[in-house]
N, C-alpha and C positions, 0 to 999 in steps of 0.2 A: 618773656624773651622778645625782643626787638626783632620782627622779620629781616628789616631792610638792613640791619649792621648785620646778620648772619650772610645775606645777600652781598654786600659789597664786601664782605672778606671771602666770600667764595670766588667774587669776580677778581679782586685782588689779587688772590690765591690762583687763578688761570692769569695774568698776567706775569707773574711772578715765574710761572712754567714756562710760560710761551719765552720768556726772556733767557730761563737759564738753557734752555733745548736749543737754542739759537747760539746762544755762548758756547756751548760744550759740544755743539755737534759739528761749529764749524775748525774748530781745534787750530785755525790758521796761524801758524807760527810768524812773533812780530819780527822784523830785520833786527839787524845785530845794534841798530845804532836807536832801535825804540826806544823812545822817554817808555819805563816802566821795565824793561827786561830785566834787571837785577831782581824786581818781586817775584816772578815766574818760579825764579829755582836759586836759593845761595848761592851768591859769588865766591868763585873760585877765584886762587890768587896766579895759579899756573894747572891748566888745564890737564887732564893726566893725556899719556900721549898713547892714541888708542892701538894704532896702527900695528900689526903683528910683525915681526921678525924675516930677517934675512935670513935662508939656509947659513945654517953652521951659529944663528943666534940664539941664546934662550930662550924657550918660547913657555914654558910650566906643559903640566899635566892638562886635564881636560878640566879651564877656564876660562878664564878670562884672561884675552893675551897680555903678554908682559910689555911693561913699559920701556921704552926704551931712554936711557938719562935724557934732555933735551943737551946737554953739553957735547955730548960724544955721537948724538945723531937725531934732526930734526926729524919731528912725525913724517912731513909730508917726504922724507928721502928714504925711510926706514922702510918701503916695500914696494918691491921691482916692479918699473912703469911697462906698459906693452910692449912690446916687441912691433915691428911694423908690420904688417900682413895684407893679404885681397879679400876682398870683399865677397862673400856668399848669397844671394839673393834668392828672393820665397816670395812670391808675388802669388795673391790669393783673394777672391772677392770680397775678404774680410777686413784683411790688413797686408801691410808690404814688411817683412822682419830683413832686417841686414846684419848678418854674422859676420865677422871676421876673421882668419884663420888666426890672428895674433890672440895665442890665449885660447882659440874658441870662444869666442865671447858675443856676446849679443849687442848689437852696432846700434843699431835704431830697430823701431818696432811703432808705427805708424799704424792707425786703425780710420780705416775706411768710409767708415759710419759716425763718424765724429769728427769735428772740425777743429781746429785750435781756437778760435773765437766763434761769436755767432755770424760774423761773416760768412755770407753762401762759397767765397770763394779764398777763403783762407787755410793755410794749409792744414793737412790732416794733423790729429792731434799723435801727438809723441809719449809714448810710455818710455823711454829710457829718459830719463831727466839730467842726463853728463853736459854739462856744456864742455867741459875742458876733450872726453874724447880720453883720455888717460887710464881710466879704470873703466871695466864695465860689467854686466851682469854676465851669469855664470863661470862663476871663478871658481876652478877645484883650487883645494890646498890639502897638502898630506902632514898632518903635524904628531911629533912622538913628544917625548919627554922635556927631551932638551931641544930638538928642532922644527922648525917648518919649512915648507916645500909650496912653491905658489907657483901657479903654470901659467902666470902674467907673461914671462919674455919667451915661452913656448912659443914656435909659428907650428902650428898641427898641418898636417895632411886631412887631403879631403878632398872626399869621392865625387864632388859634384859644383859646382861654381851659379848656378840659377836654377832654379826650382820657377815653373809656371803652375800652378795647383788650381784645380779647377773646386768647384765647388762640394762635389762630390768624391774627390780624390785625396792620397795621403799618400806622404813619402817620408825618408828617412835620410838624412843627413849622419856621416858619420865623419868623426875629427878624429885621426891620431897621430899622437905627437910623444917626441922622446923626451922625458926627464928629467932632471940633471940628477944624477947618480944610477942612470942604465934603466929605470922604471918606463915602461911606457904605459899612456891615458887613452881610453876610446873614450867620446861622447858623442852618443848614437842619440840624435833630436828628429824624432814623428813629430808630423803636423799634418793639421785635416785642413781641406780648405771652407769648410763651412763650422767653424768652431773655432774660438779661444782658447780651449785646451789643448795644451803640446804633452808629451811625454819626452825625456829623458834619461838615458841608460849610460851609466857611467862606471867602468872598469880599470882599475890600475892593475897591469901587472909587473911580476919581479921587483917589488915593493921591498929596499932597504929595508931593514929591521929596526933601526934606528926609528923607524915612525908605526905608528900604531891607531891611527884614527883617519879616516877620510871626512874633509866638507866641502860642500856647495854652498857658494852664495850667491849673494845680488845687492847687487852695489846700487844706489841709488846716488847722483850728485844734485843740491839744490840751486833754487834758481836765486842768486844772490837779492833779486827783487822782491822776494818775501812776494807780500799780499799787494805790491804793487806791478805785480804779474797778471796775464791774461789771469789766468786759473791756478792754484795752487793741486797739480797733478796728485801728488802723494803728501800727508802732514802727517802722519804717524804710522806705529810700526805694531801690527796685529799677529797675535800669536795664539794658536790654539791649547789648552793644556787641559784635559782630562776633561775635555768638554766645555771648557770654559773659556768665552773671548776676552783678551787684554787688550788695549788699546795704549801706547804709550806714543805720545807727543812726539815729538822729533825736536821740542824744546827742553822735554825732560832728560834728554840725552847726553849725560854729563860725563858718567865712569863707563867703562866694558861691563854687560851683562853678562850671564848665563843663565837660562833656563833650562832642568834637565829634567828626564823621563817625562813620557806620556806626551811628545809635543806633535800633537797631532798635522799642524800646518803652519808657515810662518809666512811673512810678507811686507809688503806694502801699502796703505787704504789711503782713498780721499773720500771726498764726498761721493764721489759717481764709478770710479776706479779701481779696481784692484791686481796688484800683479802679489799670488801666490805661490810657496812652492809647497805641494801635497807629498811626502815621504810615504813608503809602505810604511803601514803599521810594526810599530815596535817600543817596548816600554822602555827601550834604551833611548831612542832616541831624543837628542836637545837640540839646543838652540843659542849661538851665540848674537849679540848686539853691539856694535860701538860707530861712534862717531867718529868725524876727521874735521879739522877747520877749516875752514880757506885761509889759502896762504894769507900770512899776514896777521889773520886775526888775534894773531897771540901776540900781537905786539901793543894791546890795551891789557895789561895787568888788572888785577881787581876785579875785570867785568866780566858777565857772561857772554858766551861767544855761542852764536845760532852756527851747528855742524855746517860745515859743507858738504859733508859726506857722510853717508850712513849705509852703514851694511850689513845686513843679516846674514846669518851661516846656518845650515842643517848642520849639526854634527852624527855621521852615522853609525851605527855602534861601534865601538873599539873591534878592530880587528877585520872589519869589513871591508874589504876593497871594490866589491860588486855593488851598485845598490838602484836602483829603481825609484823615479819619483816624477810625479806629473806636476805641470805649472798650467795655472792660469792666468791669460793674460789680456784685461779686456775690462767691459763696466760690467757694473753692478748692479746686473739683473735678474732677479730672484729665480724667474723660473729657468733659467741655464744655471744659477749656482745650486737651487735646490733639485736639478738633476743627476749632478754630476756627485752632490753629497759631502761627504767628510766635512762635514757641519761648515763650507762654505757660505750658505744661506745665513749665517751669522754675523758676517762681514756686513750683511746690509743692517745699518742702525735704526729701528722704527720705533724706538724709546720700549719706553712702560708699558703702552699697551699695544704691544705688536699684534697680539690675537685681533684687534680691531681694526688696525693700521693696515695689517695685509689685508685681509677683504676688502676694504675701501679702494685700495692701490687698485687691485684686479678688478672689480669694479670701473673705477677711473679708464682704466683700460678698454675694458669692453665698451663702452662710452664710443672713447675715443674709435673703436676700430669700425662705431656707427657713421659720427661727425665728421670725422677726419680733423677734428682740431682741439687739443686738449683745454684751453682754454671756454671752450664752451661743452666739451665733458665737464668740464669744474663746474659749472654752472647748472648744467644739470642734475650733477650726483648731488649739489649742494639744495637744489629745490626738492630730489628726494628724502633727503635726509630732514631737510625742513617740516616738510610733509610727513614725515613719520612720528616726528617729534609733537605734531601741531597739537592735539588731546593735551598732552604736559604742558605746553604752551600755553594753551587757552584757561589748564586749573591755576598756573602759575599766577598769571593777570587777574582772573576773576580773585584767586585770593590774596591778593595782593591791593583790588577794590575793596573788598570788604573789608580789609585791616585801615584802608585810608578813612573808610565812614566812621571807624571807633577812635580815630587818632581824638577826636574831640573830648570823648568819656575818660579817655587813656590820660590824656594830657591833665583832666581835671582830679583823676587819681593821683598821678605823680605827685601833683602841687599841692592834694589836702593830706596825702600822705608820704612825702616825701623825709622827714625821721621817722619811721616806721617801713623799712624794707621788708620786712616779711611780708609784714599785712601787706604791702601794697601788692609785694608781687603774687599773694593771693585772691586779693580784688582781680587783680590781671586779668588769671587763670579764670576765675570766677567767669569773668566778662566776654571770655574767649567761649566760654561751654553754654551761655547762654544763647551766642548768638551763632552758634557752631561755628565757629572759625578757626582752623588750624592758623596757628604762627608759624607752624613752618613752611605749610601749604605752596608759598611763593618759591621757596626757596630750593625745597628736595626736588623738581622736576629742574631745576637748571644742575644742581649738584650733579643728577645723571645724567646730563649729556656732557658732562667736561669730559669723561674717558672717549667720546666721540671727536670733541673739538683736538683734544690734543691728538688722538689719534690719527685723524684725518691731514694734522699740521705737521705729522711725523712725514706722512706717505708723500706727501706735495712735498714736503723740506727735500727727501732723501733721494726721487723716484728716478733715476735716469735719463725718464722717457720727457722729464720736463726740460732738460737743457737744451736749451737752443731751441726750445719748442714755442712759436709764434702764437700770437694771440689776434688782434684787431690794431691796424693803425702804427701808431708808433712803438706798441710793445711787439717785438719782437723776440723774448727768449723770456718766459714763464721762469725762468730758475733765477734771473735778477731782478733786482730792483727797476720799477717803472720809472723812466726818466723821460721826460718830453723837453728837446730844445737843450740847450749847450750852460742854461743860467747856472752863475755859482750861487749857492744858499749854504747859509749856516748848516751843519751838522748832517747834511746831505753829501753821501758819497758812491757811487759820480755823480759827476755835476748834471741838473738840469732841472726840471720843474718834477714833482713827484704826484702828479694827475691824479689816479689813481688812489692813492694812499689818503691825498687831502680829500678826495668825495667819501674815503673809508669813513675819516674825521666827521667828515659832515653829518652823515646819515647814521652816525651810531649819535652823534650829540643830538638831532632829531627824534632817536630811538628815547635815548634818558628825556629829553623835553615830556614826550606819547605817553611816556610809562608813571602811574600813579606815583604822586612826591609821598614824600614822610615830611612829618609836624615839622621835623627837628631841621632848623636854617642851617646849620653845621652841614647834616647829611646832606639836606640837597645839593649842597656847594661841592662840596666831596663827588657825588653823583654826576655834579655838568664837567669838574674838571676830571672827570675821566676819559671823554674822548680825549683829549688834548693829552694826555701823558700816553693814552693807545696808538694816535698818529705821530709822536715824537718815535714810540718803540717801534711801529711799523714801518718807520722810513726809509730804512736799507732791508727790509723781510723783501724775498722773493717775490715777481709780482702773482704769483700763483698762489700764494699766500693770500697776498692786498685782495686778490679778486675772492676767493672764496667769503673771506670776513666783510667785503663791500657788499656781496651777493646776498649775503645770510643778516646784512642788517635790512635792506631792503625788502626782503620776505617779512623780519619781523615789524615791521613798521606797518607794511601792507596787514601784515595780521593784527597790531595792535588796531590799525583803523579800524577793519573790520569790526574788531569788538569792543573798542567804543561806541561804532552807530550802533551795535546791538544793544549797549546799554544805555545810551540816549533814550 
């Protein structure tokens, strides 16, 4: 067996990860008019129309809402807009939330600790994603057999108009508001001022008979700019069921869902973000799903159309009008979701080897809470990690010397026995035992540190603490791409010179030059044109990415030197 082809399909084979963990973790949904949207999900010819029912319209049993014809009433008219209402205000060292009496519903919700871009002085970043202002999060609806009830053109009462929360403080907001058919709603909302997590207590009573089910949701409206937005806040829609996370696109979002029993939490997820709602426990409870268009978009037949609107629903069990449920509302940080529990801590994605990926993260941390800058935490954990490895390193090289001294005996077996495959590949083996040389020797000490590389690639891809987090110079935000200067280049996006990435380039083709060749003129070609396809892949990787893999080629360079003048 060939060391160095087992070795460039393993390196191969961590390219191959590092690319598809990068595709599938950023889930960024293309605009409605991307070249390629039709592959994503079959074209539909007339979109179904998701949006639920007027009281007094059919609405079914506990599903998926009913369509309404587009002839006898367009989506976007088929479900009552707000009511106008005043504004509630919750100011708290955390974030600033703004309710509105119309509906009760959740106005904006701005977090304090996070900026809309990496500008120092750009506004705080927005978890309610509405541009239009029309629909907003927490919407009760009362829905029975044949009707629903939606507290959109409700204006609620309410006990209090500005909330100042200190950090150590909590209050309670209550909304209530009359029905149409004599029912009246409380929505009683706790908030601490030092936490993301709110509670919610929501009670209808003198509840028609006509209706048989209570939901909450949360409307989410998207940023018609797609991924030519600052940040893409929320790209898909997370759902807990029996212990297990689903992640679905907010492009895969064609027909009305439902998920039932066992749904332990539903929501919204991006890369750093999450607004969820947590239910008491209960094996009745679901989960309803469906999209809305932006106006308009159903006037391209045949194509798929990226939602404008997407909404999720708790459904509480049949017949409850009382129910209890906490939301979270804030980033994605392990040790506040793995506080608070109900398999939150899920929501952060650290791939395949999380077992490895969290330590590293916590790690990276502690670092940082020495240096005060995560970029040279990276640099550090990354010369630890090198160091730990170095023994594997040094067997790797040494036997990967000794298979270059046999390429000569090797190559002159091939050629006197090349018809004769057996025998030859028992010369091989013969050849290897004489001079003790493992063939795989090179190759099993990199094989074990890929669950390291990838892991360490998850915790920097996912980590919170790296957005907007500076480095040296002109990188200022660790979670993007290093860009120096304004230059447009080929298949660079944003524009500018990519520093960083191309000294990546350099010093791993450096590394392949250092590292013992193989006989075969094929491989070594294969072998140099590797950096070149790594710095084409790593050109939009985060620069907290580019700097670990520039850091960790450097180490092994310095270490190959070393043990070349050892073997001089």
């Amino acid at each position: 067996m060939d060391q160095r082809r087992v070795l460039l399909a393993v390196t191969l084979s961590l390219a191959i990860v590092i690319a598809y963990q990068e595709l599938v973790v950023k889930r960024f949904y293309p605009p409605s008019d991307a070249p390629g949207l039709e592959a994503a999900t079959p074209p539909v010819a007339a979109p179904p129309v998701a949006a639920p029912p007027l009281a007094g319209q059919p609405a079914g049993a506990r599903g998926a809402p009913a369509a309404v014809p587009a002839a006898d009433a367009p989506a976007e008219a088929a479900r009552p807009v707000l009511a106008a209402g005043r504004d509630v205000v919750v100011d708290t060292p955390y974030y600033r939330a703004t309710f509105t009496t119309a509906g009760a519903r959740l106005r904006s919700l701005e977090l304090k600790h996070y900026r809309a871009t990496v500008h120092p002085q750009s506004p705080f970043l927005q978890m309610v994603q509405f541009p239009d202002q029309t629909r907003l999060p927490l919407g009760l609806s009362l829905r029975g057999a044949e009707r629903q009830l939606d507290d959109a053109g409700v204006v609620y009462d309410v006990d209090r108009t500005e909330v100042d929360l200190p950090a150590d403080g909590t209050e309670t907001i209550t909304f209530t508001g009359q029905l149409p058919g004599g029912a009246t709603a409380r929505k009683r909302i706790t908030l601490r001022g030092n936490d993301y997590l709110w509670a919610i207590d929501v009670d209808v009573s003198a509840v028609p008979r006509a209706y048989t089910e209570m939901a909450l949701g949360w409307e989410e409206g998207l940023d018609p700019a797609g991924v030519n937005a600052a940040e893409v806040v929320f790209d898909n829609v997370l759902v807990l069921q029996e212990g297990k996370l689903e992640h679905i696109p907010f492009a895969n979002l064609i027909e009305p869902r439902l998920i039932e029993n066992n749904v332990g939490w539903t929501g919204f997820g991006g890369r750093y973000f999450l607004a969820a709602f947590i239910p008491q426990a209960d094996e009745k409870n679901a989960m309803r799903i469906w999209a809305r268009q932006h106006p308009g978009q159903n006037q391209q037949p045949g194509r798929n159309q990226q939602p404008g609107m997407v909404e999720t629903q708790v459904l509480f069990p049949p017949g409850q009008f009382e129910a209890h449920a906490d939301l979270y509302l804030g980033p994605k940080d392990i040790d506040r979701l793995e506080a608070i529990g109900h398999g939150l801590r899920k929501a952060v994605d650290l791939g395949w080897f999380t077992f490895i990926a969290l330590p590293l993260l916590q790690a990276l941390r502690f670092l940082n809470g020495f240096v005060g800058n995560y970029g040279v935490a990276i640099i550090i954990l990354t010369v630890i990690i090198k160091g730990l490895f170095y023994p594997l390193t040094k067997k790797s090289f040494e036997s990967m010397r000794e298979m270059q001294k046999l390429q000569p005996e090797m190559q002159k077996l091939r050629e006197r026995l090349k018809d004769k495959p057996e025998a030859m590949n028992k010369e091989i083996m013969e050849l290897y035992r004489q001079h003790k040389v493992n063939p795989l020797g090179g190759c099993l000490p990199m094989v074990l540190q890929i669950p390291v590389f990838v892991g360490l690639y998850n915790a920097l891809l996912n980590a919170v603490e790296l957005r907007h987090a500076p480095f040296v110079g002109w990188i200022h935000d660790l979670s993007a791409p290093d860009r120096f200067g304004t230059l447009a280049l080929p298949f660079v996006h944003p524009a500018g010179l990519p520093i960083l990435t191309l000294a990546m380039g350099g010093t791993m083709f450096l590394q392949q030059w250092m590292t013992p060749s193989p006989a075969d003129p094929t491989q070594q070609r294969i072998m140099l044109i590797m950096p070149v396809m790594f710095t084409f892949m790593f050109l939009n990787f985060p620069a907290g990415l580019v700097l670990y893999w520039l850091v960790n080629n450097v180490l092994t360079i310095a270490q190959q030197y070393s043990m070349l003048r050892k073997t001089a």
